[in-house]
ZAVEX-998523 format. One record per residue: residue number from 1; x, y, z of N, C-alpha, C, CB in turn. Coordinates in steps of 0.05 Angstrom, whole numbers. Glycine has a CB too. Layout:
// ZAVEX-998523
+-----+--------+--------+--------+--------+--------+--------+--------+--------+--------+--------+--------+--------+
| pos |   n.c1 |   n.c2 |   n.c3 |  ca.c1 |  ca.c2 |  ca.c3 |   c.c1 |   c.c2 |   c.c3 |  cb.c1 |  cb.c2 |  cb.c3 |
+-----+--------+--------+--------+--------+--------+--------+--------+--------+--------+--------+--------+--------+
| NUM |      X |      Y |      Z |      X |      Y |      Z |      X |      Y |      Z |      X |      Y |      Z |
...
+-----+--------+--------+--------+--------+--------+--------+--------+--------+--------+--------+--------+--------+
// end
This chain:
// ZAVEX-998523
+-----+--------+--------+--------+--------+--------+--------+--------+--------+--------+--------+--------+--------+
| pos |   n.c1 |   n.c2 |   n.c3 |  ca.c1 |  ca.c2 |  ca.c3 |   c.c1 |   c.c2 |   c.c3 |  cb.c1 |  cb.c2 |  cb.c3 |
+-----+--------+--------+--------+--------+--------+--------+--------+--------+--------+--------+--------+--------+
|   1 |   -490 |    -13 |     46 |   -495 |    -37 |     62 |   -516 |    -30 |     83 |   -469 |    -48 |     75 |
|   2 |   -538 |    -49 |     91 |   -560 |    -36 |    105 |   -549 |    -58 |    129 |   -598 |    -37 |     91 |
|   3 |   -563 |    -52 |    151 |   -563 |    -55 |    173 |   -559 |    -80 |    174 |   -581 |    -46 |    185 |
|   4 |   -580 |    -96 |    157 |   -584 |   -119 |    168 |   -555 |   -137 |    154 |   -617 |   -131 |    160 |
|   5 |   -550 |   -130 |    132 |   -524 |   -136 |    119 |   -501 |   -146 |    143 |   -515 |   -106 |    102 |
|   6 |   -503 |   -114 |    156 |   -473 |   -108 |    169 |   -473 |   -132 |    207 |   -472 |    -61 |    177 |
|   7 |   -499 |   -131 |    201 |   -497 |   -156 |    225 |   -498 |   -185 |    220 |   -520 |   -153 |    245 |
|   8 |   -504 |   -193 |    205 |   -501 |   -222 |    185 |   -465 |   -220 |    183 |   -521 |   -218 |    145 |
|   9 |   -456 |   -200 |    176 |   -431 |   -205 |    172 |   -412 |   -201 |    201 |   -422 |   -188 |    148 |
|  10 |   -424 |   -182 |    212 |   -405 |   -181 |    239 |   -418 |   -215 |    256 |   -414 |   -143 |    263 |
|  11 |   -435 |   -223 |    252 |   -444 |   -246 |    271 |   -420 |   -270 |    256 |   -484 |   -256 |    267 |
|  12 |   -420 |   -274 |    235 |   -412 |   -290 |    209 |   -370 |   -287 |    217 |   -430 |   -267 |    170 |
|  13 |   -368 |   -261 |    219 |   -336 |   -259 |    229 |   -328 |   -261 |    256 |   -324 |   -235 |    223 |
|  14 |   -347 |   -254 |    275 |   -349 |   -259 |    307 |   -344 |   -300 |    306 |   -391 |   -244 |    323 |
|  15 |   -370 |   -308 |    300 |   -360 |   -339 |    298 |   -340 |   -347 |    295 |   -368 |   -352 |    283 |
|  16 |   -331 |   -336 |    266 |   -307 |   -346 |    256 |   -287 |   -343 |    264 |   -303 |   -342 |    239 |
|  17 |   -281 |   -321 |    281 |   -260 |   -309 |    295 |   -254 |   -332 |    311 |   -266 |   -282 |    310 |
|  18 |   -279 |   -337 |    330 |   -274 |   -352 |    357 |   -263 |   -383 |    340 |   -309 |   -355 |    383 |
|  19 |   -272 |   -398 |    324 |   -265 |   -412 |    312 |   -240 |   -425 |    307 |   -271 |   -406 |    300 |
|  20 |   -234 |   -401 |    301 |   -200 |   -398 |    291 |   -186 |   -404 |    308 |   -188 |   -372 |    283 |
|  21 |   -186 |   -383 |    331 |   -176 |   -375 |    345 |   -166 |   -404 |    369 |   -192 |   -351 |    352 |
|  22 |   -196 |   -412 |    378 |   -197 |   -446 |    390 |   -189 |   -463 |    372 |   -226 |   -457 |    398 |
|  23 |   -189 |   -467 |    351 |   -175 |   -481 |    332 |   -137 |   -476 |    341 |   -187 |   -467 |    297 |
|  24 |   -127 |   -458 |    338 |   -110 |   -446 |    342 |    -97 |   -460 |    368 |   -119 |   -421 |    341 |
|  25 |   -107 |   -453 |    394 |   -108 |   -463 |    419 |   -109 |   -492 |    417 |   -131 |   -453 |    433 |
|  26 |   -120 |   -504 |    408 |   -117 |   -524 |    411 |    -87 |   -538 |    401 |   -139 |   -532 |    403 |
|  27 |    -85 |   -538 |    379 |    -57 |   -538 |    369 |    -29 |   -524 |    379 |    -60 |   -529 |    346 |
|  28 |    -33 |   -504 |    392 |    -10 |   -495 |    413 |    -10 |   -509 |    424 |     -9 |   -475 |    429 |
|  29 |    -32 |   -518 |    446 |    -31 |   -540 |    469 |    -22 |   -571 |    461 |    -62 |   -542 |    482 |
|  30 |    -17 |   -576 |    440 |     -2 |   -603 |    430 |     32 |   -597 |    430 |    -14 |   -610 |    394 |
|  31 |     40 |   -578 |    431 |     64 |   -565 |    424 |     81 |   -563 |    444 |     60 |   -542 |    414 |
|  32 |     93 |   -574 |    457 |    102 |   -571 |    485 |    127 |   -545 |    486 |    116 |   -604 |    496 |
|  33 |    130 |   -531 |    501 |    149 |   -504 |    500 |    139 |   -483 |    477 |    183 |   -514 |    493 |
|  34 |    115 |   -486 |    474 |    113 |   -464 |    455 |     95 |   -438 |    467 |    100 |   -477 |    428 |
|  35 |    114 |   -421 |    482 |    102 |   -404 |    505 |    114 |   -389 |    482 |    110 |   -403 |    542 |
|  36 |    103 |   -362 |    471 |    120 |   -339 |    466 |     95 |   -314 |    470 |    137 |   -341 |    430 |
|  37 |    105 |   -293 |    457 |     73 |   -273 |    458 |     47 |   -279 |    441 |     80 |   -241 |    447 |
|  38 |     53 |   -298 |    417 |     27 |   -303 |    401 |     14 |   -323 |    423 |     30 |   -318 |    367 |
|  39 |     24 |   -340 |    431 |     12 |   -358 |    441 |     -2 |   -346 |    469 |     32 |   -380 |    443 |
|  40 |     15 |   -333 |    485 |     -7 |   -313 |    503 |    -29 |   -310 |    502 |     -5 |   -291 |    503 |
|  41 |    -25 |   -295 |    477 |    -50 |   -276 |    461 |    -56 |   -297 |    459 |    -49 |   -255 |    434 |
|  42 |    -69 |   -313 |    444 |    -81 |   -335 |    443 |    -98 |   -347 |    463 |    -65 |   -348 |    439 |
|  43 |    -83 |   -354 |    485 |    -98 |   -366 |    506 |   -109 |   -349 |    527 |    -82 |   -384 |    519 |
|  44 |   -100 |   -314 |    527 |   -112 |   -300 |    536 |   -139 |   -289 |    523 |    -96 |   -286 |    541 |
|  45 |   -136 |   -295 |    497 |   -168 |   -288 |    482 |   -186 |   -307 |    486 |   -169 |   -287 |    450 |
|  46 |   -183 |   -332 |    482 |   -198 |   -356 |    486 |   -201 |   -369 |    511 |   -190 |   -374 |    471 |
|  47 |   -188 |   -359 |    539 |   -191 |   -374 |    562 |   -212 |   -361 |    570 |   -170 |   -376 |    581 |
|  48 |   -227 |   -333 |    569 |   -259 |   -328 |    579 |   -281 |   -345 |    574 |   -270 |   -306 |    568 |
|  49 |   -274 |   -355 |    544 |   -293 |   -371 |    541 |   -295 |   -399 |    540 |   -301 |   -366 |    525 |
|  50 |   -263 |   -413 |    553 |   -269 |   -433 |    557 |   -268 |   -446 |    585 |   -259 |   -442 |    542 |
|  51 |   -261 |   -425 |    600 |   -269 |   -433 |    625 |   -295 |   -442 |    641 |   -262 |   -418 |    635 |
|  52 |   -312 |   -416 |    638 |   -339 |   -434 |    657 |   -345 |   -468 |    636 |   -380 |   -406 |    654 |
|  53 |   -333 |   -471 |    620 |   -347 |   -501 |    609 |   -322 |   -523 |    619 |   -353 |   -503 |    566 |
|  54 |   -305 |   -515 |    635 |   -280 |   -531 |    637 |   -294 |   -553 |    663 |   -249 |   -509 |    647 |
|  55 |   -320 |   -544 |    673 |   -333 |   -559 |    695 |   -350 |   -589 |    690 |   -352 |   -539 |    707 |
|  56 |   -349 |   -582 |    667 |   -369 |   -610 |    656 |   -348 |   -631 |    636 |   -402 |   -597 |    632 |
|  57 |   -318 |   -623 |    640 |   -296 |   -642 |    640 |   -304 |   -663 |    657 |   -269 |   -631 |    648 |
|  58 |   -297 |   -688 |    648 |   -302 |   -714 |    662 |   -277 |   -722 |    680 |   -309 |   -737 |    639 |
|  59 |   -283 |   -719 |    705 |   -257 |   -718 |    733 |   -239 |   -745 |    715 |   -273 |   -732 |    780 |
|  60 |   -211 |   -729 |    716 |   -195 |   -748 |    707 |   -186 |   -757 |    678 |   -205 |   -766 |    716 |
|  61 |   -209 |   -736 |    667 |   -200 |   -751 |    627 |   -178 |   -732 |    628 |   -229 |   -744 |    590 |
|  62 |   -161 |   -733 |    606 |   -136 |   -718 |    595 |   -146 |   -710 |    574 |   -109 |   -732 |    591 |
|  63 |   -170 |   -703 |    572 |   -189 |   -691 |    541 |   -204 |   -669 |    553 |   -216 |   -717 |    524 |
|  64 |   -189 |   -643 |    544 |   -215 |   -619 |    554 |   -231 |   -623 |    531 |   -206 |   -580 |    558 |
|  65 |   -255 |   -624 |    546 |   -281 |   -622 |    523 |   -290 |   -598 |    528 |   -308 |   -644 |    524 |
|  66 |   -282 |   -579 |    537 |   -284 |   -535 |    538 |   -292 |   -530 |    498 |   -230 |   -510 |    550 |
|  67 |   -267 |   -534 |    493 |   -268 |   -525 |    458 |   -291 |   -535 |    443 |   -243 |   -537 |    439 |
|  68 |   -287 |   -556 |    451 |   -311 |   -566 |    434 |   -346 |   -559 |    442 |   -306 |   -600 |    436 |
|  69 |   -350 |   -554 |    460 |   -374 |   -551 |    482 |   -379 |   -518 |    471 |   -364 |   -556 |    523 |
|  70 |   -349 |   -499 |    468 |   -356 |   -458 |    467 |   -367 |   -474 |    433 |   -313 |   -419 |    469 |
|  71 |   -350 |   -484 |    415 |   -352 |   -488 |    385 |   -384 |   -493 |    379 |   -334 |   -515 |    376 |
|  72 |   -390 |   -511 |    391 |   -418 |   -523 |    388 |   -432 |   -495 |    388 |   -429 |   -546 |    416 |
|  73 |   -436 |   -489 |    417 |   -455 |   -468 |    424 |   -445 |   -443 |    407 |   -456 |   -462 |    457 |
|  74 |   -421 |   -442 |    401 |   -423 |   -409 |    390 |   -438 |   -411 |    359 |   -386 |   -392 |    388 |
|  75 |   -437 |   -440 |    344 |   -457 |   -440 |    324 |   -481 |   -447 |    322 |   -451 |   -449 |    311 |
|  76 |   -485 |   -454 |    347 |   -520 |   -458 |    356 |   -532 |   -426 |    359 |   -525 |   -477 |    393 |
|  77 |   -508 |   -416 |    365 |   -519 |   -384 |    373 |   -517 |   -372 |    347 |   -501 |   -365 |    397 |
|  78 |   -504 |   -370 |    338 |   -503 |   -361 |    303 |   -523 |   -366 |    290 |   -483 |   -374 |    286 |
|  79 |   -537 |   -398 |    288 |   -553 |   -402 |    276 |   -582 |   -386 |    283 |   -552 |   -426 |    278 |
|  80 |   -586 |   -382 |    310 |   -608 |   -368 |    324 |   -604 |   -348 |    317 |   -611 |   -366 |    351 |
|  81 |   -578 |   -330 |    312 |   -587 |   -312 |    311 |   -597 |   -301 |    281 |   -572 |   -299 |    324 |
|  82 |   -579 |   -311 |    266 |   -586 |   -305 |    231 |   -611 |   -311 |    228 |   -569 |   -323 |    208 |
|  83 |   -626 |   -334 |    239 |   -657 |   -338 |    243 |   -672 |   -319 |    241 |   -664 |   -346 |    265 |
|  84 |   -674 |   -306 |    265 |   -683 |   -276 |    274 |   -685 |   -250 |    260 |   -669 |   -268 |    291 |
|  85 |   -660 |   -259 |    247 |   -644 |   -231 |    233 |   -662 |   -227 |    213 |   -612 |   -234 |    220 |
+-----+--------+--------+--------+--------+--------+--------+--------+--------+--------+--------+--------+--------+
// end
């Protein structure tokens, strides 16, 4: 596997990871009492990146638009980068 291979695929599973993972999050957060250690893990992996976007929430909606805002950008950034690549 050459170089360029192995970063197409680590960029390609990095995305997908975060994906999941906010996918994931989101669906816990529908779940009321569903605190255990996955769910931790969960919101401790994905709350870095959805915090700084938690600011351009609209005062008052009961809709974080965070997930959707990291989702966007982390495949805008994917796309840039496979571009390049």
């Amino acid at each position: 596997m050459n170089t360029q291979t192995f970063i197409i695929n680590a960029v390609d599973f990095a995305s997908s990871a975060i994906f999941v993972f906010i996918f994931i999050r989101i669906i816990l957060s529908w779940i009321p009492k569903a605190r255990n250690s996955f769910t931790q893990f969960v919101f401790d992996v994905t709350e870095p990146l959805l915090k700084p976007f938690r600011r351009f929430n609209p005062k008052g909606s009961p809709i974080d638009l965070s997930p959707i805002i990291v989702i966007i950008l982390v495949e805008i950034l994917r796309n840039v980068i496979l571009r390049v690549i």
